[in-house]
N, C-alpha and C positions, 0 to 999 in steps of 0.2 A: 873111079868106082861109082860115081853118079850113076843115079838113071833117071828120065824124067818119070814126074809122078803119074802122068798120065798115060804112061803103058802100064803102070800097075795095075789102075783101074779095070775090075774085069769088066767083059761087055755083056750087054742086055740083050742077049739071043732071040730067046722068047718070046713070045706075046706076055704067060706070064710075069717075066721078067719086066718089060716093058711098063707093064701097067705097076709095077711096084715102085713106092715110092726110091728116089735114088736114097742111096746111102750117106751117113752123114761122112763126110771126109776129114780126116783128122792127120794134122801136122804134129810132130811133138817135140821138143827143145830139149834134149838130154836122154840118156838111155842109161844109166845109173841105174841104183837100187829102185826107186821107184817107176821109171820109167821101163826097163825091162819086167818091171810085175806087172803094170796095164800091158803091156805085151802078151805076156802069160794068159793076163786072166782075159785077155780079150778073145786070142785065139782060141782056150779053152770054152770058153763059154758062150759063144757067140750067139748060139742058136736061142739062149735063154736073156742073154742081153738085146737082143732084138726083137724076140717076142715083147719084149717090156717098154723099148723103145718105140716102138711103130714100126721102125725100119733099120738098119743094118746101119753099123758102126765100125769105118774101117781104115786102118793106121795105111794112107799110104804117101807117108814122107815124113823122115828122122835126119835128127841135125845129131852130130854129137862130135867129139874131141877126136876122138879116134875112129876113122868109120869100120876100122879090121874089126874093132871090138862089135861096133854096132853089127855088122854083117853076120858075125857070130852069133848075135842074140836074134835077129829079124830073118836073117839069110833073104833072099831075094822079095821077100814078102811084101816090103815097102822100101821107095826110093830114098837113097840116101845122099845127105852134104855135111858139110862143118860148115855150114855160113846160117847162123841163126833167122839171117833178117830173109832170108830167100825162102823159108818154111813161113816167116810171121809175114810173107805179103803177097805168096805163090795165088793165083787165081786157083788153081783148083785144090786149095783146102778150105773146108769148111768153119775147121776151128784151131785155135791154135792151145793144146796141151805144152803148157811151160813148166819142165820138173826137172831143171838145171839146178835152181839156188842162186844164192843172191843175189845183190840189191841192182845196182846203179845197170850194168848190160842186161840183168833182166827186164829192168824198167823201160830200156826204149826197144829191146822185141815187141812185151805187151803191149806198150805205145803204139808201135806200129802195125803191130795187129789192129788195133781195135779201128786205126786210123785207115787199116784197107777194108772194112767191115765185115771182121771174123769176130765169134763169139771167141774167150779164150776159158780156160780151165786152170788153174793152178796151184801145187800144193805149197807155193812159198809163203809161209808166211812174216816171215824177214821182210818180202817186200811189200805186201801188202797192209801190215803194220805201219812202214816208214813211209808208203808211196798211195797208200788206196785211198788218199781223199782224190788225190790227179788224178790216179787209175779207173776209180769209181767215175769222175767226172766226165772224164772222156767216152765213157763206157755209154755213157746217158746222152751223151752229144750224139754219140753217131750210132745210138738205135741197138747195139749189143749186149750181150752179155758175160760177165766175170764172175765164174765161179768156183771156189775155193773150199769145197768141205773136207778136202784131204787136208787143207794146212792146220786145221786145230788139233782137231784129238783122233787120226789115224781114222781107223775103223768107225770109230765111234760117231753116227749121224747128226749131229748134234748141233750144225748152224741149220739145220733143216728143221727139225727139232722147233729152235727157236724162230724162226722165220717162217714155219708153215703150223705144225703139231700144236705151241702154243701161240699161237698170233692173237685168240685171244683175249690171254689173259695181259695186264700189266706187271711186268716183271719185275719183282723185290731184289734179289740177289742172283750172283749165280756165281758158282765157286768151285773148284775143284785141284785135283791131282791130273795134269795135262804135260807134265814133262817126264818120261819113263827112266829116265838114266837118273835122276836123284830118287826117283822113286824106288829104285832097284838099291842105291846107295844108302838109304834112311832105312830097307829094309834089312839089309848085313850089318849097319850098324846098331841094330835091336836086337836081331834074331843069333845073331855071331859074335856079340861086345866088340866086332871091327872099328878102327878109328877111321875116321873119315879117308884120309890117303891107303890105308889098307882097302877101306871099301871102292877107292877108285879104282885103283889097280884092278882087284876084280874084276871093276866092271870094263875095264879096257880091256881086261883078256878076255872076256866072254863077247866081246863086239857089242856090249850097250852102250859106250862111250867112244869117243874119236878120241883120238890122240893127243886132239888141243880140245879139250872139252869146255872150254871157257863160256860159251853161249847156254850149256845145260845149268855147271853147277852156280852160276852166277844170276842166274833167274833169267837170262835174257831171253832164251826162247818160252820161257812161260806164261814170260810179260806179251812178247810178239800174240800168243797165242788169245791172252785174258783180253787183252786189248779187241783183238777182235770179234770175242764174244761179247763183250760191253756194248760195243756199236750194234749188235744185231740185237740184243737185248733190251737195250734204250735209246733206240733211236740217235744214238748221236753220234759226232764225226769219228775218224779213227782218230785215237790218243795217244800214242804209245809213248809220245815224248812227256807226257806229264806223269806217266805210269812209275811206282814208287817199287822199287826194285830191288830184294837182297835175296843173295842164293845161301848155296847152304856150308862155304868154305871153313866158316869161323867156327858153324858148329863142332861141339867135343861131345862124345861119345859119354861122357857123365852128367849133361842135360838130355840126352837120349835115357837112362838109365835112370835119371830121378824125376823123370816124365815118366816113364811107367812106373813105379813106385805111387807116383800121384793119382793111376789109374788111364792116365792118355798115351799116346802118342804124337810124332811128331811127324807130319807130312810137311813137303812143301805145298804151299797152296796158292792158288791163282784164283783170285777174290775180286769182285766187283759188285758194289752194291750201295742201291738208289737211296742217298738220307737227305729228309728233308726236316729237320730240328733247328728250330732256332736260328742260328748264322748257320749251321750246316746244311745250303743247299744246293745238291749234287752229287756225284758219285767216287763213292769211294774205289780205286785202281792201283792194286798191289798183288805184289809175289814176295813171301817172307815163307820161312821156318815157323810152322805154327804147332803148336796142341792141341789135340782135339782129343776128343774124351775115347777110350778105346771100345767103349760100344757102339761107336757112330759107326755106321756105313764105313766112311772115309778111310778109315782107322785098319778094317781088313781089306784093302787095297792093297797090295804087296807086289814083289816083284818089279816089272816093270809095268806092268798097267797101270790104265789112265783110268777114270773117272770124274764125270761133271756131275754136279746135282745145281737143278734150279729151283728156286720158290717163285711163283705166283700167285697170284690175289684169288685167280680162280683154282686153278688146277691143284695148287698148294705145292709139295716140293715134290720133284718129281729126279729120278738119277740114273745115267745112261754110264755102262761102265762096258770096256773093251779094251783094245791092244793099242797101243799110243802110237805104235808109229812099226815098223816094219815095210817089205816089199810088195806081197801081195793084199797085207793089212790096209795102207795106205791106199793102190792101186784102188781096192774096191769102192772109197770114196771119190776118186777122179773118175771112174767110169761110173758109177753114180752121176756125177757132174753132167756126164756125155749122156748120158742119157736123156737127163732133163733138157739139154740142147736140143738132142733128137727131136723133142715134143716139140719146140718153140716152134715150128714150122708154121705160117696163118696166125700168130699172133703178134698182137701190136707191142709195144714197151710198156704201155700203160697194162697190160694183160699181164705181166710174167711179175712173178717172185721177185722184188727188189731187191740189189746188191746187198743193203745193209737192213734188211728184215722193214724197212721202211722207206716209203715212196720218197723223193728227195725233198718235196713239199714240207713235209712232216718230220723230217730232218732237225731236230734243235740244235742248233747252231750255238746256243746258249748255256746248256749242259756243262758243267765246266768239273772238273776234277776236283776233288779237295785235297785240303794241303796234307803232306805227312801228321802236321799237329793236330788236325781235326778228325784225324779216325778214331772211330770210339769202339773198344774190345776191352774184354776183359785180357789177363797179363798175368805171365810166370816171370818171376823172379827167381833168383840163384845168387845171394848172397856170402860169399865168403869171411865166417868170423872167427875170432883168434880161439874163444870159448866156448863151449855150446850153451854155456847160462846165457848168454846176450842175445839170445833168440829172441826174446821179452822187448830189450829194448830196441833192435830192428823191427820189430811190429809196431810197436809204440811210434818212435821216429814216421814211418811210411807211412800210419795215420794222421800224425800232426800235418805231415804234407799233403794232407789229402784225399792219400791214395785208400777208396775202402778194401782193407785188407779184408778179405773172404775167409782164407785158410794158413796157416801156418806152421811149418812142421820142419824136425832137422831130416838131411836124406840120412839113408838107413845105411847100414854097412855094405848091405850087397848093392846098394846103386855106385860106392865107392869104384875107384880101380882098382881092379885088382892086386893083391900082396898088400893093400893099405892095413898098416896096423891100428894101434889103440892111438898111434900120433897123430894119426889123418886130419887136416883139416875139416875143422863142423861145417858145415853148408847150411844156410838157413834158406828152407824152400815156401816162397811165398806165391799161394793165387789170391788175384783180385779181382772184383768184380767189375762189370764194365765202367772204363773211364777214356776220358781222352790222353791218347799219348803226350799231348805237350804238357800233360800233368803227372807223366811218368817220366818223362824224361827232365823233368823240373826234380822230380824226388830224387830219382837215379844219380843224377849231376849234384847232389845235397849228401846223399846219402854215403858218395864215395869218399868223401872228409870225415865220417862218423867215426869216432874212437876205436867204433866197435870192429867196421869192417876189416877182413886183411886182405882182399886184393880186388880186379876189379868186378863188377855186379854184373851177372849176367840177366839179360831182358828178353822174351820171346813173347809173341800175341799168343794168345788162347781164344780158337774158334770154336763154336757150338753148332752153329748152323743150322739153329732150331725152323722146326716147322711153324 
């Protein structure tokens, strides 16, 4: 079922043909949900993606598992194989589009792309989390370029954003809602009083979830994600292994419920951001279950939609919101990607838009992560106690430890479960104002001995995300 790619290629009749620039040539590494949408939207839009390109952009050579299926989606359009590395080293493609997934075999396609001197494009960001300080490196050895705005936040433009839009200002924070399937799950479990396993279900029959969803609700693709907007954001290397990671499994549907009582909500949030206090110097790299006040932006995010908001020094806080991730959603930022390819044409490495929003000179190699104990937020508490009079003395206790208590209040009945009678255990709901968590988890660890308590404390950050 092969064909070579080089009959695909139409030929240059013309004179005006002749004089027009050639086309960019693009290989691609999977034809899946993503890879059949830049299909779509290439073939549908052509004439408006090459107006913007300079020159024409055009799929001819797809690797994928099954070529029956592929030939279904392309039909004769473009040459097809299953041999990944014969797309990542064919002389006549120009770049190589990788929208397979994961790590270690997509690593040495890209590799060898970059190693036959193709630009590449790719919306993994699995790999590029775990592989892009190599990837990047290589990319710089031999004159290429690796570009990724599909891997973050779908639709959403946003390492462009950071690497062009504000290059510049220097960037304080940047934080947001970037994984859609908890986002859709944290929304059923507000809007519907759903327990988290009921809100999965959901979302596995509605197709926001995979079957093994372990990478969404465990924070790991948000960390992949956050990681690599830290790197374009402050110049430093990709992190992902230091990145501080909880998803949203432990949460119960009764800290969802005495979070809004309190007036917030809970997103999960994908947070990075530059502190420089005393021993605290460097950036903070986490994905947690947070609160956020219900007036914030953040807060009506719903659904599955993503949203990033960044602060700068200049621009101040600025918030790009769209579709997280989808077929023809995602596509639109891979051929984004090809686009900007397109233009690289006559220029040098020192000319184009650096991989990680900073030339490798300027790269801090020194930047270093801080530890879980040195983030500093304010913090919800969820104290369970046998009385509701002992409300007094858990406030009391959490201040001897330290911790400046803000607010304190029992949850109401309606944050309760439902059918909870007059017996219901009293909840004692504590915010506090910013402190460092190794002095919350000092109280927490104290406080679970306290006479008062009856079972174990519940702990969650509380973001603001002030301008």
């Amino acid at each position: 079922m092969y064909r070579d790619p080089v009959e695909s290629l139409e030929p240059q009749s013309s004179h005006a043909a002749a004089l027009a620039p050639r086309p960019l040539r693009v290989g691609m590494i999977g034809i899946g949900t993503v890879g059949s949408g830049t299909f779509r939207v290439l073939a549908r839009n052509q004439a408006e993606i090459a107006g913007g390109a300079g020159r024409g952009i055009k799929l001819v050579m797809v690797c994928a598992r099954s070529l029956a299926r592929a030939m279904r989606v392309v039909g004769r359009d473009a040459a097809l194989t299953n041999d990944p590395m014969l797309v990542a080293t064919h002389p006549d493609v120009d770049v190589v589009v990788e929208v397979a997934g994961g790590t270690s075999p997509a690593r040495e396609w890209v590799l060898a792309a970059i190693r036959a001197g193709k630009h590449v494009v790719t919306a993994n960001k699995a790999l590029l989390a775990t592989h892009g300080n190599e990837i990047f490196a290589a990319a710089r050895q031999h004159g290429v370029t690796v570009a990724y705005e599909g891997a973050v936040a779908g639709s959403i433009p946003i390492i462009k954003a950071l690497r062009e839009g504000l290059t510049a200002n220097r960037i304080e924070w940047v934080a947001g809602i970037i994984n859609g399937t908890t986002n859709f799950i944290l929304s059923k479990m507000r809007e519907e009083g759903l327990g988290f396993a009921e809100a999965l279900a959901q979302a596995q029959a509605l197709g926001y979830a995979e079957a093994d969803p372990t990478f969404d609700i465990e924070g790991i693709d948000a960390a992949h994600k956050i990681t690599l907007l830290a790197a374009n954001a402050f110049g430093m290397p990709v992190r992902f292994a230091d990145a501080q990671v909880e998803g949203i499994t432990r949460l119960q549907g009764l800290d969802v419920a005495c979070a809004e009582q309190l007036g917030y909500r809970i997103k999960l949030l994908g947070v990075a951001r530059r502190r420089k206090e005393g021993d605290a110097n460097g950036v903070e790299l986490r994905v947690q279950p947070a609160l956020v006040p219900a007036t914030h932006l953040l807060a009506q995010v719903n659904g599955s939609m993503n949203a990033v908001m960044v602060k700068g020094d200049a621009a101040g806080v600025t918030m790009f919101y769209g579709a997280g991730a989808g077929s023809e959603q995602t596509a639109s930022a891979v051929i984004a990607d090809l686009v900007d390819v397109a233009r690289l044409q006559g220029t040098t490495p020192a000319q184009r838009v650096p991989h990680q929003g900073f030339h490798a000179h300027a790269v801090n190699e020194q930047l270093a992560v801080l530890p879980r104990a040195a983030v500093h937020t304010r913090h919800y508490l969820r104290v369970p106690v046998h009385t509701a009079q002992q409300m007094e003395e858990v406030s009391a206790w959490l201040a001897a430890q330290q911790v400046p208590v803000q607010r304190v209040e029992l949850a109401g009945h309606q944050a309760l479960p439902a059918g909870s009678g007059p017996e219901a255990q009293a909840q004692v709901l504590v915010l506090t104002d910013a402190v460092a968590q190794a002095t919350v988890d000092s109280a927490v660890h104290s406080l679970a001995d306290h006479q008062a308590v009856a079972g174990p404390v519940v702990t969650l950050r509380v973001e603001w995300l002030e301008g």
